[in-house]
ROKOLKE-194419 format. One record per residue (C-alpha): residue number from 1; residue in one letter; x, y, z. Coordinates in steps of 0.5 Angstrom, whole numbers, always signed. Example, Ala and Ser with C-alpha at 12.3 -4.5 7.8 and 13.67 -1.06 7.14 Angstrom:
  resi  resn      X      Y      Z
     1     a    +25     -9    +16
     2     s    +27     -2    +14
END
This chain:
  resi  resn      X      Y      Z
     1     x     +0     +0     +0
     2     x     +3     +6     -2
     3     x     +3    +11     +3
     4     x     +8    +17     +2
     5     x    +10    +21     -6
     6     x    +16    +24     -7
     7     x    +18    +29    -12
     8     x    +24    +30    -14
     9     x    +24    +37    -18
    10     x    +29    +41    -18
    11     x    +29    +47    -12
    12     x    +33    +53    -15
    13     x    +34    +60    -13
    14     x    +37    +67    -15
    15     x    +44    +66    -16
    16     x    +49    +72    -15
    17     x    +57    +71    -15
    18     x    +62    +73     -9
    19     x    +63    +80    -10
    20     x    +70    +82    -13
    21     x    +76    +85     -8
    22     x    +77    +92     -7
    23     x    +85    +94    -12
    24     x    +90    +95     -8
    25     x    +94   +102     -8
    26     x   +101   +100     -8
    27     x   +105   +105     -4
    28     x   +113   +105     -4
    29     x   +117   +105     +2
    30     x   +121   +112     +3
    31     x   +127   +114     +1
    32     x   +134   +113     +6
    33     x   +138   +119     +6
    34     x   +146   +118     +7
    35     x   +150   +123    +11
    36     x   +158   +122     +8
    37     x   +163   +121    +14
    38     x   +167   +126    +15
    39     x   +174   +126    +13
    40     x   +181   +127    +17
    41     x   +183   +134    +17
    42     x   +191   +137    +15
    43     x   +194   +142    +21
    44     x   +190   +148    +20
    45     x   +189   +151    +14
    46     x   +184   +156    +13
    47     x   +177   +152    +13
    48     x   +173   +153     +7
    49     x   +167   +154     +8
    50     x   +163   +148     +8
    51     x   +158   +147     +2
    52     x   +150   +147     +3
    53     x   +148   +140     +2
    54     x   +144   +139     -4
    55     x   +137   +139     -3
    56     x   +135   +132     -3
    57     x   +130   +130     -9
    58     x   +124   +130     -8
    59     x   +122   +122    -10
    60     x   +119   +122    -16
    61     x   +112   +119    -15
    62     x   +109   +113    -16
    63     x   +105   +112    -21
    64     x    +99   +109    -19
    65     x    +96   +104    -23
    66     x    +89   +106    -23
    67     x    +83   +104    -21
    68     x    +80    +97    -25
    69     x    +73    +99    -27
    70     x    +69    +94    -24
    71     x    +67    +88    -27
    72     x    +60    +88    -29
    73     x    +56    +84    -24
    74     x    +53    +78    -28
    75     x    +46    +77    -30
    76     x    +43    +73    -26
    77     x    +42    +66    -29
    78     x    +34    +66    -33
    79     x    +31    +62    -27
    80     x    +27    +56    -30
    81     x    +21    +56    -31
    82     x    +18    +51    -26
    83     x    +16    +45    -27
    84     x     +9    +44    -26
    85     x     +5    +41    -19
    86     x     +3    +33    -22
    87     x     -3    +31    -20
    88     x     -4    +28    -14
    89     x     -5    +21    -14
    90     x    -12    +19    -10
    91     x    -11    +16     -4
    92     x    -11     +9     -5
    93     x    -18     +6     -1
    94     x    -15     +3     +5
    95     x    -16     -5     +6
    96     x    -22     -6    +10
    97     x    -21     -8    +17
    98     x    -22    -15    +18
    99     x    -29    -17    +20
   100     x    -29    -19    +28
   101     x    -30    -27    +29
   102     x    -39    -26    +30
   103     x    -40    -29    +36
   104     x    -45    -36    +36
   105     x    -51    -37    +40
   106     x    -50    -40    +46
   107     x    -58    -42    +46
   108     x    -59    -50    +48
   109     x    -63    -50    +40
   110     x    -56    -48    +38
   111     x    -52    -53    +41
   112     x    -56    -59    +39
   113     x    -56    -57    +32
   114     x    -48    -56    +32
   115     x    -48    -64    +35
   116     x    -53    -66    +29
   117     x    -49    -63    +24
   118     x    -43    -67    +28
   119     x    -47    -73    +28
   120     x    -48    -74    +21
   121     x    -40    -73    +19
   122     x    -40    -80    +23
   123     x    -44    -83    +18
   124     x    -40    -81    +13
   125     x    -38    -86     +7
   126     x    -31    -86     +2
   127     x    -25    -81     +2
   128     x    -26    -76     +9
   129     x    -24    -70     +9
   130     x    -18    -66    +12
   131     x    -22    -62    +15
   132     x    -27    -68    +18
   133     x    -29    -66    +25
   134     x    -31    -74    +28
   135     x    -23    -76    +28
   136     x    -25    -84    +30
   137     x    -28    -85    +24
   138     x    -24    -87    +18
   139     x    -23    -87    +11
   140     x    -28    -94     +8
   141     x    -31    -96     +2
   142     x    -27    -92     -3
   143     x    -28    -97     -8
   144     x    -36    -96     -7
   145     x    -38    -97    -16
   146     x    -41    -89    -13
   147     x    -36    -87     -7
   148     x    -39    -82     -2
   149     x    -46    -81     +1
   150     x    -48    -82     +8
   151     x    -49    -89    +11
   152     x    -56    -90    +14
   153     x    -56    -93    +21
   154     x    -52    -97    +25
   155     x    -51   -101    +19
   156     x    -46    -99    +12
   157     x    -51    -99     +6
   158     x    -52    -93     +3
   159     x    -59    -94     +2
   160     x    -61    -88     -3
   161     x    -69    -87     -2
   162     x    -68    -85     +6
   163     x    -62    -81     +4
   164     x    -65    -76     -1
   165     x    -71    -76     +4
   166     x    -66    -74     +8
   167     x    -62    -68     +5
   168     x    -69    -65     +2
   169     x    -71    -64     +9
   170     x    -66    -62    +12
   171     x    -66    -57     +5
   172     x    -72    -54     +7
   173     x    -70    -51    +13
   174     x    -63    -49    +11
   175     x    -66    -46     +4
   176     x    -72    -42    +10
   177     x    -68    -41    +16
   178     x    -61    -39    +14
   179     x    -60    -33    +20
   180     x    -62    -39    +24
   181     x    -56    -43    +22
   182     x    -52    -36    +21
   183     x    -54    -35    +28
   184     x    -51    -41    +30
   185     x    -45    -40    +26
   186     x    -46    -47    +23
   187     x    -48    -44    +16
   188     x    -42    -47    +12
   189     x    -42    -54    +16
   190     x    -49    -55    +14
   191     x    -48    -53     +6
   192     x    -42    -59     +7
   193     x    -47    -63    +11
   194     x    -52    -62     +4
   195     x    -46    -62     -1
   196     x    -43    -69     +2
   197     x    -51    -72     -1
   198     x    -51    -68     -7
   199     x    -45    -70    -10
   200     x    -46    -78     -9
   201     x    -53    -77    -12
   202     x    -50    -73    -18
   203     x    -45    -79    -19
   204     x    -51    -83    -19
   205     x    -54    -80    -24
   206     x    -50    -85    -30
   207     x    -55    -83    -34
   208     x    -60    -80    -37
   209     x    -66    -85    -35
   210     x    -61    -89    -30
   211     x    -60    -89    -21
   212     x    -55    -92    -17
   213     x    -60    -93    -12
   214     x    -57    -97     -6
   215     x    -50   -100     -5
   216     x    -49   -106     +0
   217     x    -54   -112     +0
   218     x    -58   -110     +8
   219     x    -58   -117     +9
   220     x    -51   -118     +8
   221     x    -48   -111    +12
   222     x    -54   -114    +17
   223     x    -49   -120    +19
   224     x    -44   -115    +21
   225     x    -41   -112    +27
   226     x    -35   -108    +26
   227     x    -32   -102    +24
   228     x    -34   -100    +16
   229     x    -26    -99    +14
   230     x    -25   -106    +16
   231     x    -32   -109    +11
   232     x    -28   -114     +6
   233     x    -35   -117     +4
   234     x    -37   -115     -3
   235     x    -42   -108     -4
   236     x    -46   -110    -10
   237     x    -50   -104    -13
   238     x    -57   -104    -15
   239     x    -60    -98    -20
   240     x    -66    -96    -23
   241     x    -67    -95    -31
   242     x    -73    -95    -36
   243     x    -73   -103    -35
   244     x    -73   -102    -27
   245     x    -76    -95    -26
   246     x    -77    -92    -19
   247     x    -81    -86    -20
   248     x    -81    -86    -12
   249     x    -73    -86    -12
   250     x    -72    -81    -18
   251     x    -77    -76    -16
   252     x    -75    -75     -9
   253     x    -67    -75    -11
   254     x    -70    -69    -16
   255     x    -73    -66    -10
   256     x    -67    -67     -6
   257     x    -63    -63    -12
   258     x    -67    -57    -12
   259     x    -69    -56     -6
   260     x    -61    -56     -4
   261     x    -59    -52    -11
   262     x    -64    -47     -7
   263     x    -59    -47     -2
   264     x    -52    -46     -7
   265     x    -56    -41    -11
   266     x    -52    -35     -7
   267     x    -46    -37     -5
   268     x    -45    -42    -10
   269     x    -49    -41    -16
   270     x    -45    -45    -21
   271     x    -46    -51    -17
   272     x    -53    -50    -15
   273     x    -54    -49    -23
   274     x    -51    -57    -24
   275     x    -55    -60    -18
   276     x    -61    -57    -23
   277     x    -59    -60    -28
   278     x    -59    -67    -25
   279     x    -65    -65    -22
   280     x    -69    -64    -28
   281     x    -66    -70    -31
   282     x    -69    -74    -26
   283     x    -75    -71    -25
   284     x    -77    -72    -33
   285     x    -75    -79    -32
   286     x    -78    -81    -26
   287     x    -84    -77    -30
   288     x    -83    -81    -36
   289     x    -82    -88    -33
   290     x    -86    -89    -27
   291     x    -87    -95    -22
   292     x    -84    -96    -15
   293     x    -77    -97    -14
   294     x    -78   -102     -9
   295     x    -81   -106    -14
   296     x    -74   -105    -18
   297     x    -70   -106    -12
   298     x    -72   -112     -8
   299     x    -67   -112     -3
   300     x    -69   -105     -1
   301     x    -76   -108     +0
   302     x    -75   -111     +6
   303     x    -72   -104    +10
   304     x    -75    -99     +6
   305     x    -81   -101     +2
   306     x    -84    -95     -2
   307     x    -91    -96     +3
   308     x    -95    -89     +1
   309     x    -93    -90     -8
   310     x    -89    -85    -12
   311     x    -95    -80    -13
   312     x    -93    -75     -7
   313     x    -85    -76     -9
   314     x    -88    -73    -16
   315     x    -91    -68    -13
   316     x    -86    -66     -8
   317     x    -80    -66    -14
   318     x    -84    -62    -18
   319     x    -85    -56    -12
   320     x    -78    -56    -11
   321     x    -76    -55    -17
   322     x    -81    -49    -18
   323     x    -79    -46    -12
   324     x    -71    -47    -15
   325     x    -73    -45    -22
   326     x    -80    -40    -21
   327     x    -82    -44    -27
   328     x    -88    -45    -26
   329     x    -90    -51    -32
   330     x    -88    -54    -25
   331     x    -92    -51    -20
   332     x    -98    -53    -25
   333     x    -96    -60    -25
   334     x    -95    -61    -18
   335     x   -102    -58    -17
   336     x   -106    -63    -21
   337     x   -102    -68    -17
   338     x   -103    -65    -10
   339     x   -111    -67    -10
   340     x   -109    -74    -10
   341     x   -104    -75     -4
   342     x   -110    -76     +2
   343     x   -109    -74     +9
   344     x   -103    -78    +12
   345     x   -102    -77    +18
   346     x    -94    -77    +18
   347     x    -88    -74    +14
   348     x    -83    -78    +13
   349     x    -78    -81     +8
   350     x    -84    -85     +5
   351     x    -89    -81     +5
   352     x    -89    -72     +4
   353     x    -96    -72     +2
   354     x    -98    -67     +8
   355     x    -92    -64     +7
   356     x    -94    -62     +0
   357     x   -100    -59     +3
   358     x    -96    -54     +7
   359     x    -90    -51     +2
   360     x    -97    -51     -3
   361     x    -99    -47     +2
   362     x    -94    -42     +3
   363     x    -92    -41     -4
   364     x    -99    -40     -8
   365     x   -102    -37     -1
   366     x   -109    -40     -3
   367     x   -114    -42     +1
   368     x   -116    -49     +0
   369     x   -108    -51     +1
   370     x   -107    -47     +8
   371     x   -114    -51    +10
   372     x   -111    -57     +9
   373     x   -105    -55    +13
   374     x   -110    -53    +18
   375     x   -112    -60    +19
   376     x   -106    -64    +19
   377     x   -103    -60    +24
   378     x   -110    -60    +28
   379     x   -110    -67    +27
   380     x   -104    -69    +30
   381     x   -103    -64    +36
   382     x   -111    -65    +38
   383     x   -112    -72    +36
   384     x   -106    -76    +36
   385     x   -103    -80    +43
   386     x    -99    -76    +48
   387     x    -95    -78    +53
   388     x    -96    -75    +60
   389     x    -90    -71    +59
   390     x    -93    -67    +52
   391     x    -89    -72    +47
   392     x    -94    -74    +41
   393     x    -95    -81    +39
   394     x    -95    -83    +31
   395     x    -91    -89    +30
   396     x    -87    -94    +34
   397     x    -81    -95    +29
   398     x    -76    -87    +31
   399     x    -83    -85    +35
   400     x    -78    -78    +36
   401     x    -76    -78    +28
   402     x    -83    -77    +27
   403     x    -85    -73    +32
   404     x    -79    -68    +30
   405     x    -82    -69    +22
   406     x    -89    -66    +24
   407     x    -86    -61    +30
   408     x    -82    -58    +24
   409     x    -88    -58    +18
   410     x    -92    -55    +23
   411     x    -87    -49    +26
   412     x    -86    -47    +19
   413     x    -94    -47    +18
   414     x    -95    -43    +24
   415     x    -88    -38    +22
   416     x    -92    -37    +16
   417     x    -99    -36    +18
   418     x   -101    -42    +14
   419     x   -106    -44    +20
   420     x   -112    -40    +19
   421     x   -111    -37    +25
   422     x   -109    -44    +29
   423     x   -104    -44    +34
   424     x    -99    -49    +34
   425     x    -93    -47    +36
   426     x    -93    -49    +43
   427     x    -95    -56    +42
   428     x    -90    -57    +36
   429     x    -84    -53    +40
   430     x    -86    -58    +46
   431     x    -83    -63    +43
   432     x    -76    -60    +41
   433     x    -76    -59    +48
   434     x    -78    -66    +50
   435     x    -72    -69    +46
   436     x    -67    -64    +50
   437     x    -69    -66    +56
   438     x    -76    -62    +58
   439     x    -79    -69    +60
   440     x    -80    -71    +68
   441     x    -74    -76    +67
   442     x    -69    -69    +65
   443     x    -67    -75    +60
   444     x    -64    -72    +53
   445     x    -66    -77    +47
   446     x    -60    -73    +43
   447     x    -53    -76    +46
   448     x    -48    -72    +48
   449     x    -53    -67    +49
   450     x    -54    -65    +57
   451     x    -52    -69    +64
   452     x    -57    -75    +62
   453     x    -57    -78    +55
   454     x    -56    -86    +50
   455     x    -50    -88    +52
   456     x    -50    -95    +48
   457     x    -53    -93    +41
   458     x    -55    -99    +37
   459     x    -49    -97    +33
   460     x    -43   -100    +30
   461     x    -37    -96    +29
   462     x    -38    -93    +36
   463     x    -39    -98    +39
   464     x    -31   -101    +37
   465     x    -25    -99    +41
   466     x    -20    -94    +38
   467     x    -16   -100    +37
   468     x    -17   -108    +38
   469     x    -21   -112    +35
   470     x    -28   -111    +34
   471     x    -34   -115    +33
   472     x    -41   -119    +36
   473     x    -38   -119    +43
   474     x    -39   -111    +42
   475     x    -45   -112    +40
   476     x    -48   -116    +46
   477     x    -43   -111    +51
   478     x    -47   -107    +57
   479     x    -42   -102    +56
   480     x    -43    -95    +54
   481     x    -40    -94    +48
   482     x    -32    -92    +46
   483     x    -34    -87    +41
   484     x    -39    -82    +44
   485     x    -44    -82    +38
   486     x    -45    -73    +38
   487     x    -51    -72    +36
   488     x    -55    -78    +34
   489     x    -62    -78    +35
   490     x    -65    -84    +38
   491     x    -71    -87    +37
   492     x    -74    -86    +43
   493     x    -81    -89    +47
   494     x    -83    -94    +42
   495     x    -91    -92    +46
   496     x    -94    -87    +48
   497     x    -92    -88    +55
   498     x    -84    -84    +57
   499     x    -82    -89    +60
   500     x    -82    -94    +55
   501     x    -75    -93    +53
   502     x    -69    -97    +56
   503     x    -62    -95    +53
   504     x    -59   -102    +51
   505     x    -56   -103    +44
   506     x    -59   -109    +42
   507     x    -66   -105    +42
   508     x    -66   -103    +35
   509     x    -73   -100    +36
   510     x    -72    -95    +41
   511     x    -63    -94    +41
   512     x    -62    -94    +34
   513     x    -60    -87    +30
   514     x    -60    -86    +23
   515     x    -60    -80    +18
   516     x    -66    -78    +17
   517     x    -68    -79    +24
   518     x    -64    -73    +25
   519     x    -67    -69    +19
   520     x    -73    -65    +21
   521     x    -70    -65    +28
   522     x    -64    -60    +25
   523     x    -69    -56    +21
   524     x    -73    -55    +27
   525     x    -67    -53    +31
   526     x    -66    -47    +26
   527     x    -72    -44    +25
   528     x    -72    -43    +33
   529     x    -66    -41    +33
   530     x    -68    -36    +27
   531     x    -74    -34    +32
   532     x    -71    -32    +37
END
């Protein structure tokens, strides 16, 4: 940074020379006058009379050497003319001083969301990171036909329908409560969080007409208890084509697509114009070839079967890909289909269709579809089951997962005046709340959050020493577990009664984790923390 000018111009000044010397008159010294001695004198003769001494000459004068004329004093040199003042060369801006560290919110809503974002690096599948923050995890299955993603469960395989439910959930709330993940200063950890799925389905995306849809056989990883970076057994993968379609799988995965390229379009508007792409492709595909993915792929039948068809995927695909696009070709398409999609009683990785009606809501604003999220949130929070301490009751299987998905499609509902007036924001914060540990056993579902929580997820990687072997003894151990599981959201109570949860790792019902029991979860926890 320049910060002083100099110029080297030529300081000049009237010159006048030294003045010459005054001449000198050159006096000559005087004359001396010589007496002559006198001489010896004879006997007496009659002394002559002595001669009157010549008068001495009076000295010639000196001729005197006239006065020099002064020299004429020199005219003084032209002074130059002077060089002209160059412009001053404009301040250069000042570097902006480095903007402070913001400070984070210190809220229980964003410490809980900083350990979900945490628990799903623990899943993470493929070359980790350098900057990957769950260090007991190691590189695994880099040689996976499509490497990345996120490991469903407790288990290895990368099951793609729950995990693309999964990024479209957590999408929602990151594309709509952006302050709330600023807020917490987990902004760019949840675009990685989003970018670790997305990346894996673009490379999924083979072709066209093409999905990688699983990879690893359920029933064979099930047979497995260890770490993933020590699984030699084979990792077959299973896609869905024009012979096999999957309108389920494919819609939902250009759902998950769209809705995160909302996400990127500011901060990374290239990458959000390549999950476009791919989203469109798929969501013509899945248009183009319809059938459920279940059917295509057998061995996910017995873990995620498509239960609710493919319609309400369509229709989900279609309305994010208008709300990433403004295209309203798309809009119209998921209308048409809206109709169809009944009244569930649930949002979850097999079923959007009441989540339909509540983003129908919010982007036409018309009256029919704010009635139906009126009633699905009035369904839930009035006629659902409640346990003594407030948690509502939907399902066995991740009781607490499905409690979140409502708690967050409500929140959202009521944040955007989606309600016709109906209150429901207690009712579905109090279940964020009971999960934090707002329950009369002061008894968090979310581990490593508060004094008390799951010590013994059903979980394989953390369940395993940092060094040693590690296999079924783990499994059956009563021990908690080595690796403390940061922010994994367990089942939870498998009835409408709290205290019908024990914290044992061989219960898969009430201990497991997945991803996309976490997801509504962590959407909720931004827009609280964007309420606040």
């Amino acid at each position: 940074m320049i910060t002083s000018m100099t110029w080297n111009g030529q300081d000049v000044c009237d010159v006048k020379p030294d003045p010459l010397p005054e001449p000198t008159t050159i006096t000559p010294e005087p004359q001396t006058t010589i007496t002559p001695a006198p001489q010896p004198t004879e006997p007496e003769p009659e002394p002559e009379p002595e001669p009157s001494p010549e008068p001495e000459p009076e000295p010639a004068p000196q001729p005197t050497e006239p006065e020099p004329e002064p020299e004429p004093e020199p005219s003084p040199e032209p002074e130059p003319e002077p060089e002209p003042t160059p412009e001053p060369e404009p301040e250069p801006t000042p570097e902006p001083e480095p903007e402070p560290e913001p400070e984070c919110d210190t809220s229980k809503y964003s410490e809980a969301l900083h350990m979900s974002l945490l628990f799903y690096e623990a899943q993470r599948s493929g070359k980790l990171p350098a900057d990957q923050r769950v260090t007991w995890r190691k590189d695994a299955h880099e040689d996976d036909l499509i490497p990345g993603g996120y490991y469903d469960a407790g288990d290895f395989v990368k099951f793609g329908f729950p995990m693309a439910a999964t990024t479209t959930m957590v999408a929602w709330g990151a594309a709509y409560f952006r302050d709330g993940y600023e807020k917490a200063c987990e902004w760019d950890n949840v675009k990685a969080m989003l970018r670790w799925s997305t990346d894996y389905f673009m490379l999924a995306h083979t072709a066209d007409n093409e999905l990688v849809g699983q990879i690893g056989n359920g029933h064979a990883d099930h047979g497995y208890w260890g770490r993933p970076e020590d699984m030699t057994m084979a990792r077959p993968a299973y896609k869905i084509s024009t012979t096999a379609p999957g309108s389920d799988l494919a819609g939902e995965t250009a759902a998950a697509l769209a809705a995160a390229a909302r996400v990127f379009a500011v901060d990374d508007p290239d990458y959000s114009e390549k999950c476009l792409e791919h989203a469109k492709k798929l969501y013509q595909f899945a248009k183009d070839y319809r059938g459920k993915y279940s059917d295509s792929i057998p061995d996910a039948a017995d873990f995620y079967r498509s239960w609710s068809g493919f319609e309400d995927e369509l229709a989900w695909g279609a309305l994010w890909l208008n709300i990433a696009t403004s295209d309203d070709s798309y809009l119209d398409e998921a209308i048409a289909m809206a109709d169809s999609l009944g009244e569930p009683e649930e949002i979850s990785w097999d079923n959007k269709g009441s989540a339909v009606q509540i983003l129908l809501a919010y982007v036409t604003e018309r009256q029919v579809y704010k009635e139906r999220a009126a009633k699905f949130c009035t369904k839930i929070f009035s006629q659902k089951p409640t346990t003594r301490d407030g948690l509502v009751f939907i399902q066995q299987w991740g009781s607490l997962r499905h409690a979140s998905n409502v708690a967050f499609a409500c929140l959202f509902a009521d944040r955007f005046d989606l309600l016709n007036g109906q209150q429901w924001k207690e009712p579905a914060q109090r279940q964020i709340d009971y999960i934090l540990g707002d329950n009369s056993k002061g008894f968090s579902y979310l581990v490593g959050f508060g004094d008390s929580y799951p010590l013994r997820p059903h979980h394989r990687s953390s369940s395993c020493p940092t060094d040693g072997e590690c296999g079924w003894a783990q499994a059956s151990s009563s021990e908690p577990n080595p690796q403390l599981l940061i922010g994994a959201l367990v089942g939870g109570p498998k009835s409408a009664n709290d205290d019908d949860y024990q914290d044992k790792r061989d219960d898969y019902i009430a201990n497991e984790v997945t991803t996309d029991y976490n997801a509504g979860f962590q959407s909720a926890l931004a827009l609280l923390i964007d309420s606040e």
